[in-house]
C-alpha positions as CSV (number, residue, x, y, z in Angstrom):
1,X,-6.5,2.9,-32.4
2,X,-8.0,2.0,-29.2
3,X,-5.7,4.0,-26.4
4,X,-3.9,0.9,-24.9
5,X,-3.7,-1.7,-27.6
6,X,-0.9,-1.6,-29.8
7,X,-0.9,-1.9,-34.0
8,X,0.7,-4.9,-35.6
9,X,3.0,-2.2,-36.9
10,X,3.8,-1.2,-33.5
11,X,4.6,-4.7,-32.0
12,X,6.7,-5.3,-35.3
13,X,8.7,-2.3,-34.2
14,X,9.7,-3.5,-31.3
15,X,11.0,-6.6,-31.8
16,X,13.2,-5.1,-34.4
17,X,14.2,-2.3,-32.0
18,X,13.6,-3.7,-28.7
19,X,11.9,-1.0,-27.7
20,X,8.4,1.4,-28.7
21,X,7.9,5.3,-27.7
22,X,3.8,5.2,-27.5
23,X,3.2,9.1,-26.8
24,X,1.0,10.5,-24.4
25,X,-0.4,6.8,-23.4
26,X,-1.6,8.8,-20.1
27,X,-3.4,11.8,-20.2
28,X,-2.7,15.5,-18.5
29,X,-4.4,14.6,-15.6
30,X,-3.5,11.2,-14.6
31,X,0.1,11.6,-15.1
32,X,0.0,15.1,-12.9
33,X,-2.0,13.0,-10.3
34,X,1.1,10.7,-10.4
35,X,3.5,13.7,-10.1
36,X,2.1,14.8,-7.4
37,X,1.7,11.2,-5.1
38,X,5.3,10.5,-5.9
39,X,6.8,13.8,-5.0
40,X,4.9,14.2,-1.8
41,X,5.1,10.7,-0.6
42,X,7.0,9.8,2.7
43,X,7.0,6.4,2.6
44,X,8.5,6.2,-0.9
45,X,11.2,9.1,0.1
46,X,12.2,7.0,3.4
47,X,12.1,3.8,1.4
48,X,15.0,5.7,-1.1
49,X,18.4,4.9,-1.5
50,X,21.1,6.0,-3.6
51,X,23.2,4.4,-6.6
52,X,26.6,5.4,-7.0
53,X,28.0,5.9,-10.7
54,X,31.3,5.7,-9.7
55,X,32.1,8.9,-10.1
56,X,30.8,10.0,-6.5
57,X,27.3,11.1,-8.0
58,X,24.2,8.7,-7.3
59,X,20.5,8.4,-8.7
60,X,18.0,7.9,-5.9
61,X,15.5,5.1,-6.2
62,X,12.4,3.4,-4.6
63,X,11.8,-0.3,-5.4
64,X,8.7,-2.4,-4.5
65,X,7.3,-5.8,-5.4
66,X,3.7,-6.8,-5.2
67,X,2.1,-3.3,-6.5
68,X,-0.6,-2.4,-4.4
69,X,-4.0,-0.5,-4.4
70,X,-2.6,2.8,-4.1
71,X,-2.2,5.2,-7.5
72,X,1.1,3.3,-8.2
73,X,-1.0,0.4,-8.3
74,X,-3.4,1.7,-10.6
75,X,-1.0,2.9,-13.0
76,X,1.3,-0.4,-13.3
77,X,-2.5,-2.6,-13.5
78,X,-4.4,-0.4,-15.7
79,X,-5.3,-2.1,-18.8
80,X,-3.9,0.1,-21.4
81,X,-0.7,-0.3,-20.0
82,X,-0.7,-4.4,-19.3
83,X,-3.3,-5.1,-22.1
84,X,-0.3,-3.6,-24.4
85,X,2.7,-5.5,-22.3
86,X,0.4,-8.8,-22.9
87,X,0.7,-7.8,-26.7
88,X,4.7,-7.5,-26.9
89,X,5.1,-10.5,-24.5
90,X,2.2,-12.9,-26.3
91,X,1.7,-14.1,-22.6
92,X,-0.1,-13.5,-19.7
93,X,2.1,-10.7,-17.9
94,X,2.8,-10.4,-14.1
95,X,4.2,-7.6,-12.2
96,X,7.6,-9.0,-11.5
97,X,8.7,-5.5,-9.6
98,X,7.7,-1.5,-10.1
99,X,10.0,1.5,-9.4
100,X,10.9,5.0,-8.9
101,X,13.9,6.3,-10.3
102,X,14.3,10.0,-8.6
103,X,17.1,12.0,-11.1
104,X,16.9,15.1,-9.4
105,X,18.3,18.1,-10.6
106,X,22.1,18.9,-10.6
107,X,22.6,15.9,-8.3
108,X,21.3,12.9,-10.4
109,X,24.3,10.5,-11.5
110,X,24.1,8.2,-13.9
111,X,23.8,5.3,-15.0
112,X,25.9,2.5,-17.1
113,X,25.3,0.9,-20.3
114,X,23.3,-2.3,-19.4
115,X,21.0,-4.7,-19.9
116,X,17.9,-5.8,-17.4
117,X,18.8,-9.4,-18.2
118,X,22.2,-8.9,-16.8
119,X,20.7,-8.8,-13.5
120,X,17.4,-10.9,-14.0
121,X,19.3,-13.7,-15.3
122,X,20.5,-14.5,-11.4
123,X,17.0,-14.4,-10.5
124,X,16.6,-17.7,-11.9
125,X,14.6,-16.3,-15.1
126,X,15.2,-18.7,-18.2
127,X,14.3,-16.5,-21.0
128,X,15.2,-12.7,-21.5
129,X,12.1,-11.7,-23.3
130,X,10.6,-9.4,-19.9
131,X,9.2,-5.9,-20.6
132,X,9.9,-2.9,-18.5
133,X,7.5,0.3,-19.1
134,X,8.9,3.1,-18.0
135,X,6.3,6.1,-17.6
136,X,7.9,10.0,-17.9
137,X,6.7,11.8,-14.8
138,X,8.7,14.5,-16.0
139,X,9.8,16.3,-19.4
140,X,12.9,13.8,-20.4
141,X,15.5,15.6,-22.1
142,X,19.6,15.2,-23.1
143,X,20.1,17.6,-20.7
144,X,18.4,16.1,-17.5
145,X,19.6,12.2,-18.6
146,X,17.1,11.1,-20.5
147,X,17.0,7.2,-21.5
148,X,19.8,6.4,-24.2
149,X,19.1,2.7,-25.8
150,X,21.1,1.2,-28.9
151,X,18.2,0.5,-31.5
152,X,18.1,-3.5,-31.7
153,X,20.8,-4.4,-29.5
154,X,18.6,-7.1,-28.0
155,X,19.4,-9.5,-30.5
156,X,23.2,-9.9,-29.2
157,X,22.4,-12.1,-26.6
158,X,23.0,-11.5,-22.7
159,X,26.1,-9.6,-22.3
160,X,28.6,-10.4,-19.3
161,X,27.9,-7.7,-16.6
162,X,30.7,-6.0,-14.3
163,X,30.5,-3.6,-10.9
164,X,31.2,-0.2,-11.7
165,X,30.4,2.3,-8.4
166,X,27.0,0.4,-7.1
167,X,25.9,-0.6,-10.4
168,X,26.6,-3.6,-12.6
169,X,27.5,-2.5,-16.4
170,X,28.1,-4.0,-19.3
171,X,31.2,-5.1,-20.8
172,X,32.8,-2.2,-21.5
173,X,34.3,-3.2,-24.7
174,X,31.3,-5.2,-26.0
175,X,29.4,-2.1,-25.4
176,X,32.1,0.2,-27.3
177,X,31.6,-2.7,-29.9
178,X,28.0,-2.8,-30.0
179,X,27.9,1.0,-30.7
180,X,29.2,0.7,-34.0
181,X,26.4,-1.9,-34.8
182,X,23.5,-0.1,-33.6
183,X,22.4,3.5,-33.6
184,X,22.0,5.5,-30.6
185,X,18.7,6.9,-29.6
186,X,18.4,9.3,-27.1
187,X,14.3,8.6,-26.1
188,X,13.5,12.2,-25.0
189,X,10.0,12.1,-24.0
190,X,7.1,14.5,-22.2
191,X,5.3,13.8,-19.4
192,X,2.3,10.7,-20.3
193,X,5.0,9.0,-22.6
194,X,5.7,5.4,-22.1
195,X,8.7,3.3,-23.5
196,X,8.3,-0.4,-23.6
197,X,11.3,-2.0,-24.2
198,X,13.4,-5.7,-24.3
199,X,15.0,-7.4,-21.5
200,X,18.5,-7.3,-23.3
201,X,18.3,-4.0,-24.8
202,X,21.3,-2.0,-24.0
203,X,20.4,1.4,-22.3
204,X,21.8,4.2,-19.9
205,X,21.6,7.5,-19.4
206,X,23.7,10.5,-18.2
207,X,24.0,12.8,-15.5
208,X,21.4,15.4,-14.7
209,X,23.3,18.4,-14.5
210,X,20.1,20.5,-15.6
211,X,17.8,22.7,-13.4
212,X,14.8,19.8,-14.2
213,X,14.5,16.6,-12.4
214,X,14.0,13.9,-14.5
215,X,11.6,11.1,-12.4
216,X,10.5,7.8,-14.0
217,X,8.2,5.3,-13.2
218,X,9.2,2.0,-14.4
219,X,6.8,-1.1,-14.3
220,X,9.0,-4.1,-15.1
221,X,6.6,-7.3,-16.3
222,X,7.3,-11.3,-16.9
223,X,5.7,-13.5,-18.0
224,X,3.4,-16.8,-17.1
225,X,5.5,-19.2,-19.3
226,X,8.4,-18.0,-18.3
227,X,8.3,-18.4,-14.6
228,X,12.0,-18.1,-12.5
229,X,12.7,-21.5,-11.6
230,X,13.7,-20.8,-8.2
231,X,13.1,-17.9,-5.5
232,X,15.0,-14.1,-5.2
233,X,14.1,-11.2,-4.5
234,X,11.6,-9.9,-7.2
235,X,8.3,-12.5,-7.2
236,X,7.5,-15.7,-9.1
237,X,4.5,-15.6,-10.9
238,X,2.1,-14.2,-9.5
239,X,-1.7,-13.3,-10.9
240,X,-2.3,-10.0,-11.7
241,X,-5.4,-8.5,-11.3
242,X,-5.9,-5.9,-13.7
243,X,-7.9,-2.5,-13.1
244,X,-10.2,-0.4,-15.1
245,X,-8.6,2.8,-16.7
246,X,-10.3,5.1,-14.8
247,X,-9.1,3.8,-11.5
248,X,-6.0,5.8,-12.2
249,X,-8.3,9.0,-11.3
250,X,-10.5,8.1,-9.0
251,X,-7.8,6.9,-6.6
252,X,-5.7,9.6,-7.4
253,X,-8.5,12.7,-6.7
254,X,-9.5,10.4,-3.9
255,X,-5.9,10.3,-2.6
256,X,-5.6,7.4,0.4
257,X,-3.7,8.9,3.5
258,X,-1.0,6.9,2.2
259,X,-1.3,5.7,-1.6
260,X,1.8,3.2,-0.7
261,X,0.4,2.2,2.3
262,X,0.1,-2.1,1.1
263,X,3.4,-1.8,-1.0
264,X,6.0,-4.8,-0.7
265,X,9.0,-2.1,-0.6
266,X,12.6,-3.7,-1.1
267,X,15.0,-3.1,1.4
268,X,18.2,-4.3,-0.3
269,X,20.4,-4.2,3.4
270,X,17.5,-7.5,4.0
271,X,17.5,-8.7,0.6
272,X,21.4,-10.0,0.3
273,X,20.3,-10.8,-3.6
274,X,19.1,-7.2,-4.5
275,X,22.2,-5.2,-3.5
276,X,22.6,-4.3,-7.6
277,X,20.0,-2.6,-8.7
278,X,19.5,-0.1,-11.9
279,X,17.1,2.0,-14.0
C-alpha cells in the first residue's frame, strides 16, 4: 500500500466506525521535527488559551485558519495526509481550520463527550460528513487522556449540544444512552499515528494526571460540495494547494525564524462566533 492512500478495506472501516487508526502515517523524523516546532514556538504559546472542563482544570489550545507555509503547513497539505481525507470524503477537501491541543502533564483537563458537528453545524455547514486528522505528537495513553470515541456513533445523527465549563457537550443523557449502543475505544496511539474520524462521532478524553504531556495536532477538513452557506469563523471553501511529502523535511531541517509566521491565528475575544471551541 502506497503510504498515504488508503485500502477499500480501510475506507469501509470507517464509515462503519466513523473513525480509522493508520499507524505510523509519519515517520521518526518528521513527526520529531513537528515536536520540536510546536514545543519551542512563541507565537503558537502566545496565541494559547485555556478550556475549562468545569471542574477548574483546562486543556490549552492554539487554533488557526488558512494553514500556512511553515512545518504546520506542510504537515496539514502533504499529500498522504489530504490525498487519504479526499478518499474518506469522495470530494475535493479544504482546510477548513488546524489546531494544537496542548494536554500537558498533571494540568491537562478534559474534555466532554461531543461531536464536531455540534459546533460546525452554527457555522452554516449543511452536511456533517467533515474529517478531522488528528496527528499524535506525543505517546497517547489512558493515563495522559488519550482520545476515547464510541465505535459508530456517527450514525445517530447530530446530537443537541449543552455548555459545560467552556466547552459545549453533548446531551448528557443521550450520551449515557449511546454508551450502551456502541463500544468504547480508547485510541491509544504513538507518536506518527493519525486518526481520521467523522464529523458526528462522539469522542472525549480524560484528564492528564500523568507525568507525559499528551499534544495533538488536529487538521480538520470539508469539503468542496459541501460549502457553509454563509460566513463564521473557520473559512469557506477555499483551494488547497497541496505539497509534496518531502516538504515536511525540508522545511522542518530548514526551520524558518518563525514556522507560524503567515498563520491566520484565531483570537476567539475578536471572533464573538468561536468562543466554544474543543478537541
Amino acid at each position: 500500500m502506497n503510504q498515504g492512500k488508503l485500502t477499500p478495506d480501510q475506507i469501509a472501516a470507517y464509515h462503519r466506525d466513523g473513525f480509522l487508526i493508520f499507524r505510523g502515517l509519519f515517520d521518526q523524523q518528521e513527526i520529531n521535527l513537528l515536536r520540536e516546532a510546536c514545543k519551542t514556538d512563541k507565537a503558537l504559546d502566545d496565541h494559547a488559551f485555556g478550556k475549562d472542563d468545569g471542574s477548574g482544570a483546562a486543556v490549552r489550545l492554539s487554533l488557526w485558519n488558512h494553514p500556512g507555509d511553515g512545518i504546520y503547513g506542510m504537515f496539514a497539505r502533504c499529500h498522504k495526509l489530504v490525498d487519504s481525507v479526499e478518499q474518506l470524503l469522495g470530494d475535493e477537501a479544504y482546510h477548513y481550520h488546524s489546531k494544537m491541543i496542548m494536554k500537558d502533564a498533571k494540568v491537562g483537563g478534559a474534555w466532554a463527550w461531543h461531536q464536531d458537528y455540534g459546533y460546525w453545524y452554527q457555522n452554516g455547514v449543511m452536511f456533517p460528513d467533515l474529517c478531522s486528522a488528528s496527528i499524535a505528537v506525543d505517546r497517547a495513553t489512558q493515563a495522559n487522556g488519550c482520545l476515547q470515541v464510541l465505535r459508530g456513533s456517527h450514525k445517530l445523527g447530530r446530537v443537541d449540544h449543552v455548555l459545560t465549563g467552556d466547552q459545549a457537550g453533548a446531551n448528557l443523557e443521550r450520551v449515557e444512552e449511546a454508551k450502551k449502543h456502541f463500544e468504547l475505544v480508547h485510541c491509544t496511539m504513538e507518536p506518527g499515528d493519525v486518526i481520521f474520524f467523522h464529523g458526528n462521532l462522539l469522542h472525549a478524553s480524560d484528564r492528564n494526571d500523568s507525568d507525559y504531556p499528551r499534544w495533538s495536532m488536529i487538521c480538520c477538513y470539508n469539503y468542496k460540495k459541501n460549502d457553509p452557506y454563509k460566513e463564521a469563523h473557520h473559512p469557506r471553501y477555499t483551494p488547497l494547494q497541496k505539497v509534496a511529502d518531502e516538504m515536511i523535511k525540508r522545511v522542518g531541517v530548514k526551520r524558518f525564524e518563525d514556522d507560524s509566521s503567515n498563520v491566520a491565528w484565531l483570537d476567539t475575544k475578536k471572533d464573538a462566533s468561536a468562543s466554544v471551541l474543543k478537541e
